[in-house]
C-alpha positions in Angstrom: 15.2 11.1 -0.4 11.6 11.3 -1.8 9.5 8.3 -2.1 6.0 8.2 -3.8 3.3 5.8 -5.0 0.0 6.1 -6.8 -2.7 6.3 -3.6 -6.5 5.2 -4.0 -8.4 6.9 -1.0 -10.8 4.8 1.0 -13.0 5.6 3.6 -13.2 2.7 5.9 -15.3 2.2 9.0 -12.9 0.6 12.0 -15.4 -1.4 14.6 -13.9 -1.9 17.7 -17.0 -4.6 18.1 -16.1 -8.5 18.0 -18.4 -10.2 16.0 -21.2 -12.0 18.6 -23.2 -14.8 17.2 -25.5 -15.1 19.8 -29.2 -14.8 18.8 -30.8 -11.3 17.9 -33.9 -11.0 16.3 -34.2 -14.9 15.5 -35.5 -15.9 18.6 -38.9 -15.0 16.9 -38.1 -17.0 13.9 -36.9 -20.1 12.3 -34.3 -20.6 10.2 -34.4 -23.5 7.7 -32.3 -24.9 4.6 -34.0 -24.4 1.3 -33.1 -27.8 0.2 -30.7 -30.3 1.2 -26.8 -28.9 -0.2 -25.7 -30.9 -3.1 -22.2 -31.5 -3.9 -22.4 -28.4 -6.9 -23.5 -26.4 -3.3 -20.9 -27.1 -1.4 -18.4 -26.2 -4.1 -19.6 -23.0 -4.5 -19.9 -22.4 -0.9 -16.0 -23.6 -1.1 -16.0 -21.1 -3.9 -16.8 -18.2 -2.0 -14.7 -18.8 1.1 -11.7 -18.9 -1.0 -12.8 -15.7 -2.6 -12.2 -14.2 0.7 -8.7 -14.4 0.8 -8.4 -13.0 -3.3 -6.0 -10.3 -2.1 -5.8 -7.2 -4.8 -3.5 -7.0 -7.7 -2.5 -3.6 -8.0 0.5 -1.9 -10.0 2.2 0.4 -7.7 4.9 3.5 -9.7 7.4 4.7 -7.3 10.1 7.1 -7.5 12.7 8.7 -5.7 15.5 11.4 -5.6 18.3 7.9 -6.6 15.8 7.8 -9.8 16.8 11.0 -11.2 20.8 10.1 -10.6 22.4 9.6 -13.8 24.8 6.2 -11.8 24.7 4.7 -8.7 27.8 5.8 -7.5 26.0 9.4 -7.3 22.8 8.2 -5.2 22.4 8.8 -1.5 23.5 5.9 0.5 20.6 3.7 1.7 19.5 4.0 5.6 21.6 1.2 8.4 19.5 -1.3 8.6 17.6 -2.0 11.8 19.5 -5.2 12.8 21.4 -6.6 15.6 24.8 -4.7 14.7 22.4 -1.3 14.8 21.1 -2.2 17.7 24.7 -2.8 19.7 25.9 0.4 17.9 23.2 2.3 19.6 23.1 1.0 22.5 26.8 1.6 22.9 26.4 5.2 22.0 23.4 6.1 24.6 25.3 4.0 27.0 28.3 6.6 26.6 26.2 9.7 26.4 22.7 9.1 28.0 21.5 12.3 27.4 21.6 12.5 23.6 18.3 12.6 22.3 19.6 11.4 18.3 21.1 8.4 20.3 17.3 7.8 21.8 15.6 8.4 18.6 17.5 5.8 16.7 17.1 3.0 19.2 12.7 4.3 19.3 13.2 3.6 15.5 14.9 0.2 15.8 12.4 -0.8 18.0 9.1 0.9 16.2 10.4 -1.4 13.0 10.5 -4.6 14.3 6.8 -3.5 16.3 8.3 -3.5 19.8 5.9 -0.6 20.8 6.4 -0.2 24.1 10.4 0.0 24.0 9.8 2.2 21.2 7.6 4.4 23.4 10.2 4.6 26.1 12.8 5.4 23.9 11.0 7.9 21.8 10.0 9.6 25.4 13.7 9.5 26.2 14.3 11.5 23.6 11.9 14.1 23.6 12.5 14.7 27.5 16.7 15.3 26.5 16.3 17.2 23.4 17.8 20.5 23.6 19.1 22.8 20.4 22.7 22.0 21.6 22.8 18.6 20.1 21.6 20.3 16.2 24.5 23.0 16.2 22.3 25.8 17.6 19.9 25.1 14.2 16.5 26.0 15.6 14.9 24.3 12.5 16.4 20.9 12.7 15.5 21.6 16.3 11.7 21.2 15.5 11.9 19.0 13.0 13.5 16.3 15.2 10.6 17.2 17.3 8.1 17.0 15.4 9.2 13.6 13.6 9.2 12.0 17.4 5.7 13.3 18.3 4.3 12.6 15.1 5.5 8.8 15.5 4.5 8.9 19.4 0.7 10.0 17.0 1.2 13.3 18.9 -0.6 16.1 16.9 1.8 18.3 18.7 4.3 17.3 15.5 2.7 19.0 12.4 3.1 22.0 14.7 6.4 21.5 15.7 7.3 20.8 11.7 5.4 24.6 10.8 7.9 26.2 13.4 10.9 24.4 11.2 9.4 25.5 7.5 8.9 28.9 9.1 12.2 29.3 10.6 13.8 27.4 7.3 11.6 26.8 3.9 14.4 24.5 2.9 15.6 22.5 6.2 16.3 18.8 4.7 14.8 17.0 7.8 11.1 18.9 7.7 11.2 18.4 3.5 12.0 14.6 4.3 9.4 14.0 6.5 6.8 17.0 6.8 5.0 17.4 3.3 5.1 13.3 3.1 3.1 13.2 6.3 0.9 16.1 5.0 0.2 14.2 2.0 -0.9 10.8 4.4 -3.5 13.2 6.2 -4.9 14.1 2.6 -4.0 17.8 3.5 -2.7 18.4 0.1 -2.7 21.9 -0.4 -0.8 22.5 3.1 2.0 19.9 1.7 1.7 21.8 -2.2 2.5 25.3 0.2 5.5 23.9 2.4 7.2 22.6 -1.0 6.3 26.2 -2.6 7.6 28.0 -0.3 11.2 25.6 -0.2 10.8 25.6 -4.4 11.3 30.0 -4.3 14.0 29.8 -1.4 16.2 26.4 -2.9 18.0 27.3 -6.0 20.5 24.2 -5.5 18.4 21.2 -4.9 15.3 21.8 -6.4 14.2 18.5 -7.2 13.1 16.8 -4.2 10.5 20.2 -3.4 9.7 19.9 -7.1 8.2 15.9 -7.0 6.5 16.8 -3.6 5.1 19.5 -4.9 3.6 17.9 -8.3 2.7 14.4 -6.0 0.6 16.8 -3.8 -1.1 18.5 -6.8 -1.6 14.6 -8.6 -3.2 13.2 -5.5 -5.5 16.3 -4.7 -6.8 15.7 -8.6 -7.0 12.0 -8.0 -9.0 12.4 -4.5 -11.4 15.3 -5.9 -12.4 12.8 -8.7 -12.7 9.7 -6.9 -15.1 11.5 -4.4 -17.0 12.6 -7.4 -17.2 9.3 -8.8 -18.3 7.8 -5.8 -21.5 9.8 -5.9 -21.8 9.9 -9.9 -20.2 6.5 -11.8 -21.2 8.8 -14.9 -17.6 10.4 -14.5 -15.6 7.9 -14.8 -16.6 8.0 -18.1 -15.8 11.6 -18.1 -12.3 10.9 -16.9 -11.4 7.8 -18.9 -12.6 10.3 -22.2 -10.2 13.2 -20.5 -6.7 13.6 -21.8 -4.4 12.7 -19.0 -2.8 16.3 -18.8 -6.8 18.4 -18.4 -8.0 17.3 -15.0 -4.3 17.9 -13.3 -3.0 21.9 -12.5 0.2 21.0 -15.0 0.6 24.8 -15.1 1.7 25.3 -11.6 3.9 22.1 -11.8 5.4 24.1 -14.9 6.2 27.0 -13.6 8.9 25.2 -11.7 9.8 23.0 -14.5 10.8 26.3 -16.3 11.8 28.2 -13.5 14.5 25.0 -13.6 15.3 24.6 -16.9 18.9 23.8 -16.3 18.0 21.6 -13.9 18.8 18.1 -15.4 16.6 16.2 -12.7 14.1 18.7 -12.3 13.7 17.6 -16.3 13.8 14.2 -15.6 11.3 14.3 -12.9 8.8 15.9 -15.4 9.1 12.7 -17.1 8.0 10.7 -14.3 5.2 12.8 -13.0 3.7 12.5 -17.0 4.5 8.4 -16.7 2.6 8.7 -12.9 -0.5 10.6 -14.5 -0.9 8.9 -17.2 -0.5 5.5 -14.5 -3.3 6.7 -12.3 -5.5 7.4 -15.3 -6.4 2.9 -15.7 -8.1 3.7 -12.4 -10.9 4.9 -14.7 -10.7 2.1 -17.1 -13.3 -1.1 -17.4 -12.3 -4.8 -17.8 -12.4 -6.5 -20.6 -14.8 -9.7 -20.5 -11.5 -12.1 -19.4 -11.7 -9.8 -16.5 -8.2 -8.0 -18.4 -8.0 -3.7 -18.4 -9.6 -2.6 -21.3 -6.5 -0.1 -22.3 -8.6 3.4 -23.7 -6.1 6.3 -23.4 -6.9 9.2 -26.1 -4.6 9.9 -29.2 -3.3 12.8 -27.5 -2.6 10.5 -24.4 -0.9 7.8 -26.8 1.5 10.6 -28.1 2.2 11.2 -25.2 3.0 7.5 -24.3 5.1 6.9 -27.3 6.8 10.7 -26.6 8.0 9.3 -23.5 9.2 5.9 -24.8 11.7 7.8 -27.0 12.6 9.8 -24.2 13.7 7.4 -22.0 15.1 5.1 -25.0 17.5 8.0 -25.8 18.2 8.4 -22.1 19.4 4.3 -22.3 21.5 5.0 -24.5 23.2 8.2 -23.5 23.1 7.3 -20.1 21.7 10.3 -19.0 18.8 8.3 -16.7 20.4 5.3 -14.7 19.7 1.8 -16.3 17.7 0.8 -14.0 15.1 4.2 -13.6 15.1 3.8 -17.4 14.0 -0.2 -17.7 11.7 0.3 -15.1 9.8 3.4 -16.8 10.1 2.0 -20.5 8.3 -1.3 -19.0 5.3 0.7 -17.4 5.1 2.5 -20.9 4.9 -0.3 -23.1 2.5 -2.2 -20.2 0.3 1.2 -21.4 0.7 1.0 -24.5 -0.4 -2.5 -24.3 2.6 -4.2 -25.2 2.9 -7.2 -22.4 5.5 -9.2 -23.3 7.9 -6.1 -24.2 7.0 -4.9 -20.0 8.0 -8.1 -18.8 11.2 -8.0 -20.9 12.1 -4.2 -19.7 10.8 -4.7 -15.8 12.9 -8.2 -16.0 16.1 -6.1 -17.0 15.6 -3.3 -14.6 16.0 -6.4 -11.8 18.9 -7.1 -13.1 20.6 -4.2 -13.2 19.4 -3.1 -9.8 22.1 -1.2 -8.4 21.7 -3.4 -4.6 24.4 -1.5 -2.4 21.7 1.4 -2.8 18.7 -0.5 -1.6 16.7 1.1 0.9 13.5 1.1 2.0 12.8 4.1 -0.5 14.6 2.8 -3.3 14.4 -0.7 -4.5 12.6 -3.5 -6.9 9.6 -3.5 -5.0 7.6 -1.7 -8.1 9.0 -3.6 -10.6 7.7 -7.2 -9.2 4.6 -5.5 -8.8 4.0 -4.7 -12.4 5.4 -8.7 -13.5 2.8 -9.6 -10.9 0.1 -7.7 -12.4 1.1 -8.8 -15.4 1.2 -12.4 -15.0 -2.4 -12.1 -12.8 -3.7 -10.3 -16.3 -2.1 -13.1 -18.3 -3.1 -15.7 -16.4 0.6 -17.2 -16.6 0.9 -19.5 -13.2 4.7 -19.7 -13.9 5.4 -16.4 -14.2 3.3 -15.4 -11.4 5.2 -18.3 -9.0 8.8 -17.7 -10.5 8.4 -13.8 -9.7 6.6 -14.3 -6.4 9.6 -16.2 -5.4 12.4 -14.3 -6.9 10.5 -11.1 -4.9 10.8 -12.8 -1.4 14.0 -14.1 -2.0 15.1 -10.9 -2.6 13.7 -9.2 0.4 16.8 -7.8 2.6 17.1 -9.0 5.8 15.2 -7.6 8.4 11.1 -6.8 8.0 9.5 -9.3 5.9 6.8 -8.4 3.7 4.0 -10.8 5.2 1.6 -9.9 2.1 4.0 -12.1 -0.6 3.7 -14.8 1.6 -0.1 -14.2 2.0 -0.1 -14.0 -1.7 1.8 -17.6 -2.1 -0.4 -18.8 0.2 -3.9 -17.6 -1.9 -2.1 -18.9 -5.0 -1.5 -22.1 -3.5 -4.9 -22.3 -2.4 -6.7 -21.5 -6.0 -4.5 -24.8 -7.1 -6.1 -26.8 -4.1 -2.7 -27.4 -2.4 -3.8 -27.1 1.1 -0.6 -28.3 2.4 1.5 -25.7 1.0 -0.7 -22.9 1.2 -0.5 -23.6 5.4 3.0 -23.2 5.0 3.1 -20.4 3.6 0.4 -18.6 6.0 2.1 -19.8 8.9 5.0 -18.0 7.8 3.0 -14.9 7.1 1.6 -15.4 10.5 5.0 -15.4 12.0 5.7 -12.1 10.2 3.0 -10.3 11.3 1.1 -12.5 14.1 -2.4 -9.7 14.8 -3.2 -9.9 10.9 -6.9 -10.7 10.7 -6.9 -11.9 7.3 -4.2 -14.1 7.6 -5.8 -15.6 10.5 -9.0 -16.5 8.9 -6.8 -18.5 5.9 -5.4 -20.1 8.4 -9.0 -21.2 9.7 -10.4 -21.9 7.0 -7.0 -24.3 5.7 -6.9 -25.8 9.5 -10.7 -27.0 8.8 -9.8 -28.3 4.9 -6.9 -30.3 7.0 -9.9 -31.8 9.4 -8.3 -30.3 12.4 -11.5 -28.2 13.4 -10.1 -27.3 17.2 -7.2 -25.4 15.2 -10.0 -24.3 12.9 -11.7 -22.1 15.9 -8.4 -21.1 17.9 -7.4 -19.4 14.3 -11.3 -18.1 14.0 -11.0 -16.7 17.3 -8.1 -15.1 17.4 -9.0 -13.4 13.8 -12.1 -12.1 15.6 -9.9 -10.1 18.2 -8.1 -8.9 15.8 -11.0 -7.3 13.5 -10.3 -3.4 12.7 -12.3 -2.7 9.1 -15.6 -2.9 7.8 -14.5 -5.3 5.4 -13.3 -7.5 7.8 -15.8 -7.7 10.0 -17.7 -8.8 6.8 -15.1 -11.3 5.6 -15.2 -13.2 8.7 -19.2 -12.8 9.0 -19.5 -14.2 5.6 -16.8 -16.9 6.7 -18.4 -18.2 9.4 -22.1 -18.2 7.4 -20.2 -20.5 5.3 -19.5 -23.0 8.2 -22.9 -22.9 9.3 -24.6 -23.5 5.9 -22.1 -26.3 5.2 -22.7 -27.8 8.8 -26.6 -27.5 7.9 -27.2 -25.3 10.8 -29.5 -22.8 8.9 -30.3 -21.3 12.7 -27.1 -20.0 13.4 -26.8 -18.6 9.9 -29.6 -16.2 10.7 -27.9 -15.8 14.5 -25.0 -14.4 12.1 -26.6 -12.6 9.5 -28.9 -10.5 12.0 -25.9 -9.6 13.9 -24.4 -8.0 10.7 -27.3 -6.4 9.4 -27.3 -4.6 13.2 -23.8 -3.9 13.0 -23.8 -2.6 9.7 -27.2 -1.8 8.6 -29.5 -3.2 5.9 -28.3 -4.4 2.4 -24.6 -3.4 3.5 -23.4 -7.1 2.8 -24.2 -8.4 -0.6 -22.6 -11.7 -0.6 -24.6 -12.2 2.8 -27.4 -11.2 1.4 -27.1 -13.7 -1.5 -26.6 -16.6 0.9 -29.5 -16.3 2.8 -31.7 -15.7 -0.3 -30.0 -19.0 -2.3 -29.9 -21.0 1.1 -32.2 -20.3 3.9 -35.4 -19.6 4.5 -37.1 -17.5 7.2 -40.5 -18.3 8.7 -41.7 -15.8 11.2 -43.1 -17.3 14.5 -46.8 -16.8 14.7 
């Protein structure tokens, strides 16, 4: 099964530095408040805390090989879940045959999932150290692709070469097309992943499809990189972009050549669809916001032909059942969301949840898309209820198993725009318990821990986030968090002990919303 989602690129600086607020360069200086903070200054120092912890709304399109099934009853079952009757049922099985490396694998996964890394290792290890082509039927090419999945997990580069002996030996072996061009497509090595599915799209006459979305993902996100390099060093082009048709800027003539070369193919056809609907998605990336802080929609007439083209399409496909119910709900909403029709998107993503086909959910097939476009939705509306009511229908739906630790992040930021303090600690502690190392979440926590008035907490949570720093943006985040204390606590000092240490770190005029602090708060007189 074939999973993809619309990826933005960023280039992020890890620091392995914790953030030290000893003195620098202000032992030859002093640091001193403006003016006294009035009540409208601590509110918007308040303010800008809390904008810290604004997490992203995005609107994620997702498809998969169970997307192009006309029923349920014909998709692929979902994966066994990684939980306690897995793990006995593995452990039974190495226990009875220690040598099989499969046996290994599947207990390195179980343990890799719920971020048991060093049993993971082990296991992994285990089976790398037993695997012999004995246990894959003499099949030299599921041979190295087993390999190459454990060494790539294990972040041995040793993998990718392992997968190349697989594709060479087999252009069509299932476990490398799984896994291989997906990984390719991580690393941003797009036209090595466009290659390996060429080569399985001229060699695979039964199963096209699965080559055929890899294939066109690797060509969409090699268009999509290209430009948003360009547009980091010219904002002129997103103009250029937004004024484009969708179909110019991507190579639809290669993707077409398959389309053709599969005419018969009923979900090579259908996946044509999607990659338009995906295109034509990734396009609002050039778009501007209206003044309400809503997309300004500005697709071309030859893009909105296009929209309302694929409306119809998947309207007839409804009705003839030619495209599962819920593939086709799910499409129709993110077309009318395009088309600008809100409240005709809610309607369609809210029936595609409930006709959710659940014996097939998997980690690469399932709603998660769907609340994602209600959220946006509701975020763009600026409808509390619907935001809340799908929020919580979203995690109560989560399988058992691996939480998703960002919807309770998420509950937790709304909570905190409405001033319940209470609640939103609730739910960060429980996104805390999820996933314990997350800096972010650990600075909410700080910051809610000091609303409460229990400042000890406060610092414990502040510390701990500071261990656990690993961007550029959160080493800012938590700078620009702890500037806050200081101004609000009047110690104008240790605000400069803060902001020189960032400006060393980082360099000059690399943190605006530092920057504006010290030049609404402090002042600086230099020693004589």
């Amino acid at each position: 099964m074939i999973h993809f989602l619309t990826l933005i690129f960023m280039n992020k600086t890890l620091l392995f530095l914790l953030l030290c607020f000893a003195s620098t360069s202000t032992f030859s200086q002093t640091c001193e408040l403006k003016h006294t903070l009035s009540s409208d200054d601590r509110k918007e120092l308040l303010n800008t805390i809390k904008e810290l912890f604004a997490l992203p709304m995005s609107m994620d399109y997702t498809f998969s090989t169970n997307d192009l099934c006309a029923t349920s009853d014909k998709m692929n079952k979902p994966p066994e879940a990684f939980d306690q009757h897995y793990l006995e049922k593995h452990e039974k099985l190495l226990q009875a045959e220690p040598a099989n490396p499969i046996y290994a694998k599947a207990l390195g996964d179980y343990y890799n999932f719920n971020e048991q890394y060093l049993l993971a290792k082990g296991y992994y290890e285990m089976a790398l150290k037993h695997t012999d082509i004995s246990y894959f039927k003499k099949d030299s090419s599921s041979y190295y692709s087993f390999r190459g999945q454990v060494h790539y997990t294990l972040e041995d580069s040793i993998g990718l070469q392992e997968f190349d002996k697989a594709v060479a030996i087999n252009a069509t072996d299932s476990m490398a097309l799984t896994n291989y061009p997906t990984i390719l497509l991580g690393l941003g090595q797009f036209d090595k992943a466009k290659l390996v599915c060429e080569n399985a799209l001229k060699k695979s006459e039964k199963y096209p499809s699965g080559p055929y979305i890899l294939f066109a993902m690797a060509e969409i996100l090699r268009q999509n990189y290209q430009n948003q390099l360009k547009v980091t060093t010219d904002s002129t082009l997103n103009k250029v972009y937004r004024d484009e048709d969708y179909n110019k800027g991507i190579d639809f003539a290669a993707i077409d050549d398959y389309t053709n070369r599969f005419a018969k193919d009923k979900k090579v056809q259908q996946a044509r669809r999607m990659v338009d609907v995906l295109v034509l998605m990734s396009k609002m990336q050039y778009f501007t916001q209206n003044e309400d802080g809503t997309i300004k929609f500005s697709y071309t007439s030859n893009d909105l032909i296009a929209l309302k083209a694929l409306d119809n399409w998947f309207e007839k496909s409804l009705k003839t059942k030619s495209v599962n119910a819920f593939t086709a709900y799910k499409n129709l909403g993110y077309i009318q969301f395009m088309l600008n029709g809100e409240d005709k998107a809610i309607s369609f993503f809210s029936k595609a949840i409930e006709v959710f086909p659940i014996n097939k959910r998997g980690p690469l097939f399932n709603e998660t898309d769907v609340y994602s476009g209600l959220l946006y939705i509701a975020s763009q509306k600026k409808d509390k209820t619907l935001f809340k009511n799908t929020l919580l229908a979203k995690i109560k739906a989560e399988p058992a198993g691996k939480k998703n630790f960002r919807d309770y992040k998420l509950m937790a930021e709304m909570y905190l725009k409405e001033d319940s303090i209470n609640q939103a600690m609730d739910w960060a502690v429980k996104a805390k318990a999820i996933y314990p190392s997350d800096c972010e979440t650990l600075m909410l926590l700080s910051y809610l821990s000091q609303e409460q008035g229990y400042g000890m907490l406060s610092d414990s949570y502040f510390e701990e986030a500071n261990k656990h720093i690993s961007t550029s943006d959160e080493f800012i985040n938590l700078s620009v968090l702890i500037m806050c204390y200081r101004l609000l606590n009047g110690s104008a000092y240790e605000f400069c002990s803060v902001y020189d240490n960032v400006e060393s770190q980082l360099g000059k005029g690399n943190c605006t919303r530092c920057d504006v602090l010290k030049e609404k708060y402090v002042e600086v007189i230099l020693a004589k």
